[in-house]
C-alpha positions as CSV (number, residue, x, y, z in Angstrom):
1,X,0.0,0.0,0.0
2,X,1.6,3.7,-1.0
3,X,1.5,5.8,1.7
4,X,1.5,9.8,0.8
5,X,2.8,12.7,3.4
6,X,2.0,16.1,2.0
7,X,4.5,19.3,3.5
8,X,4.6,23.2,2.9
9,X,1.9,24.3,3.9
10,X,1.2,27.5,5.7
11,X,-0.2,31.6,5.8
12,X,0.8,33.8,3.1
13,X,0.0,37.0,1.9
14,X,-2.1,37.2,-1.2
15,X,0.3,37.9,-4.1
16,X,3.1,35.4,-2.2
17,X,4.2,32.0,-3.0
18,X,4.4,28.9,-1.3
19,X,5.8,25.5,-2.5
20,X,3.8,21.6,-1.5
21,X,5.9,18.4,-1.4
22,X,4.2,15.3,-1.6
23,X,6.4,12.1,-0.5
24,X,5.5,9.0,-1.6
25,X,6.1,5.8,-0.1
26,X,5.1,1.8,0.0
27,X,4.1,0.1,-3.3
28,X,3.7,2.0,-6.6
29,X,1.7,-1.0,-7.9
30,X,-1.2,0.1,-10.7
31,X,-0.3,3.5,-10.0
32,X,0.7,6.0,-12.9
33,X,-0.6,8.9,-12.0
34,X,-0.9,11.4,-9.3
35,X,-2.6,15.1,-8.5
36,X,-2.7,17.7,-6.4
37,X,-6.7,18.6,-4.8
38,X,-8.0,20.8,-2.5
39,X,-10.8,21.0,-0.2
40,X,-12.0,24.8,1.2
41,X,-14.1,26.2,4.1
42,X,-17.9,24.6,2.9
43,X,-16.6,23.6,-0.4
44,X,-16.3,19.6,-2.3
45,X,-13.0,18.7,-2.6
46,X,-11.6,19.7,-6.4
47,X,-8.9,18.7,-8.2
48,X,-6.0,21.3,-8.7
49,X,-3.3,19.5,-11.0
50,X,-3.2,16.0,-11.8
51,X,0.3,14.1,-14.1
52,X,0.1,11.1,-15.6
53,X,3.8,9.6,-14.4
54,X,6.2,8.7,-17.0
55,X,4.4,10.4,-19.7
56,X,4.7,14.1,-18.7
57,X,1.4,14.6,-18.7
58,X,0.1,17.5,-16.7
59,X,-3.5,19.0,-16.5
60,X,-4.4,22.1,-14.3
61,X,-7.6,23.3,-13.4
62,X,-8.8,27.0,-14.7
63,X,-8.8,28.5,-11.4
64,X,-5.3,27.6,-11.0
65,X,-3.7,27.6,-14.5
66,X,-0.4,30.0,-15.3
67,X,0.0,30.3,-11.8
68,X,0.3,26.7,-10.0
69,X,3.3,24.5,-11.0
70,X,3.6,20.9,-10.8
71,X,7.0,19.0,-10.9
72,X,8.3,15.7,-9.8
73,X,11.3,14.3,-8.4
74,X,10.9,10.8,-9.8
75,X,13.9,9.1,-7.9
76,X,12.5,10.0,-4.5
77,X,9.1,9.6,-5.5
78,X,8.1,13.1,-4.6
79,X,5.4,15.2,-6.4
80,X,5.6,19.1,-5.9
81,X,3.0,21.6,-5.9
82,X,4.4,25.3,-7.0
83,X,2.0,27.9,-6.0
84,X,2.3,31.6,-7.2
85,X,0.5,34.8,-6.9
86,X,-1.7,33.4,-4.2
87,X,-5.6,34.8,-3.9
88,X,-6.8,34.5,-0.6
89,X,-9.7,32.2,-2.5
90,X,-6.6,29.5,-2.5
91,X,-7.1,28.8,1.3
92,X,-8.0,25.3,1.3
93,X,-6.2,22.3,3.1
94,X,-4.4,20.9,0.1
95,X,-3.9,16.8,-0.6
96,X,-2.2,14.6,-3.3
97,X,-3.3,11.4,-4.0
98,X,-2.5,8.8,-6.4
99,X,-4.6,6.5,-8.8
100,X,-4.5,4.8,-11.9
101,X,-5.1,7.2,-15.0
102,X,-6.6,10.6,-15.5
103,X,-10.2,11.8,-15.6
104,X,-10.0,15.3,-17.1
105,X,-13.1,17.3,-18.6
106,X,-13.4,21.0,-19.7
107,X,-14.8,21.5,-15.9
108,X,-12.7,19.0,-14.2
109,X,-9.3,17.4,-13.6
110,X,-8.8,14.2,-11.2
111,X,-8.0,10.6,-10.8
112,X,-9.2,7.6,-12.3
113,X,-9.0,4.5,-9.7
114,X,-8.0,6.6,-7.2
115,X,-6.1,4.7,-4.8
116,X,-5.0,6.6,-1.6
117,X,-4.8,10.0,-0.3
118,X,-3.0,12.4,1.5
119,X,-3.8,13.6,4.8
120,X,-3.1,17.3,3.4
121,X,-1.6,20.7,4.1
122,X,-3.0,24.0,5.1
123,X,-2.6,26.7,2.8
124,X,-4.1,30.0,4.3
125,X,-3.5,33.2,1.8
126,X,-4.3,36.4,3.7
127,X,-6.1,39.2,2.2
């Protein structure tokens, strides 16, 4: 079983940056593909970024695209999360999770088979 440990989070001013780490550990096994989502105050959970691994594949959603970066260490199994010019409508605790393909629409980006979660990281962008 993979087992994922999101880091980074924390307040920022809008305008600021702030960089996510996502570790992966355990058994890769039917897994090529991983993503970033984010869950705020009274809102469903929506995907941010998701990569299909190996194939340098990388979706984003609208509300984050031009300013959120995703990047990969693929030797250490570690999935970054590069956020810039934060709004203060990015506060949301953050997760990664991995699954098996991508599910992306013009409305949507996620996981296919989506096999385990983070426990996610608080991002708090300050007005």
């Amino acid at each position: 079983e993979v087992q994922l440990v999101e880091t980074g989070g924390g307040l920022v001013q809008a305008g600021g940056s702030l960089k996510l780490s996502c570790a992966a550990s355990g058994s890769m096994f039917a897994i090529n593909a991983m993503g970033w989502f984010r869950q705020a105050p009274g809102k469903e959970r929506e995907g941010v970024s998701c990569a299909s691994i190996g194939e340098n594949i990388i979706y984003y959603s609208d509300s984050v695209k031009g300013r959120f970066t995703v990047s990969a260490d693929k030797a250490k199994n570690i999935l970054y999360l590069q956020m810039n010019n934060l709004k203060p409508e990015d506060t949301a605790v953050y997760y990664c999770a991995v699954g098996n393909g991508l599910v992306v629409t013009p409305t949507h980006v996620g996981l296919n088979d989506l096999k385990q979660w983070g426990r996610g990281a608080l991002v708090t962008v300050s007005s």
